[in-house]
N, C-alpha and C positions, 0 to 999 in steps of 0.2 A: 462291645463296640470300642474302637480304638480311634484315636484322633492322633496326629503327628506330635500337638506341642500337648494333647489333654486327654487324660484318661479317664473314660465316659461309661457308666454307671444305667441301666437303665431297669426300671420295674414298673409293672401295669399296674394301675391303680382303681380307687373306683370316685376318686374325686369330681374327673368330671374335667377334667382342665391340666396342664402340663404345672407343674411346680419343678422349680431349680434351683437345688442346692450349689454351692459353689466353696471347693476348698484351695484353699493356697497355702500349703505348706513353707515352711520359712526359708530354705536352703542356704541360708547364710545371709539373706538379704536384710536388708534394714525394711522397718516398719510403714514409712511412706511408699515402697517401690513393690510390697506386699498390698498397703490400701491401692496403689494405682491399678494394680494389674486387677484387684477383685471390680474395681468400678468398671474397669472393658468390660471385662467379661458378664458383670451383670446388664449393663445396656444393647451387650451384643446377644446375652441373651434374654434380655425384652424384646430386642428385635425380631429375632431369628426362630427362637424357639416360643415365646407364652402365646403368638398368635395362633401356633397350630392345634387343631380338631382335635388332636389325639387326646388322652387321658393316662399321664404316666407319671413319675416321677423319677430326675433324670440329674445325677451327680454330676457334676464335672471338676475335677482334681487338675488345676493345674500342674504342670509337669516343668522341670527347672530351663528348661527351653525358651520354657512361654514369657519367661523374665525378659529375653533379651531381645524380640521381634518384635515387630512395628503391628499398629492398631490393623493394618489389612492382614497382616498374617494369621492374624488371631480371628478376624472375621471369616475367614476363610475356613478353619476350621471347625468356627460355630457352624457357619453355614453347612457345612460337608455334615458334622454330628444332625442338625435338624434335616436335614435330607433323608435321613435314615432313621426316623423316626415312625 
């Protein structure tokens, strides 16, 4: 599965419940602009993704893109990744 700014990771589990890992590689960035972007990503996906039924476990690698766009672009592609869950 492929996402514009996040390359997305997906494997069936027997959990029982969606769990999400989240990586943010460095790309030059400083350390604050790496915590900022993990805390979107994790509330967009407590949003988006830990509600849903499914049972999987599901990467998401931000990609050096995802540095430079705004809180709705990024939701946007959560939201498109849990679509296709």
């Amino acid at each position: 599965m492929k996402a514009q700014l996040l390359d997305v990771r997906r494997l069936d589990s027997t959990a029982g419940h969606v769990r999400v890992a989240i990586v943010v590689p460095k790309y030059g960035h400083t350390a604050v602009r790496r915590n900022k972007l993990k805390r979107r990503l994790r509330e967009l996906s407590r949003q988006a993704l830990l509600p849903r039924p499914a049972s999987c476990d599901v990467l998401l690698r931000a990609r050096p893109g995802a540095y430079a766009v705004s809180f709705d672009a990024l939701r946007h592609d959560v939201l498109d990744v849990a679509s296709r869950l």
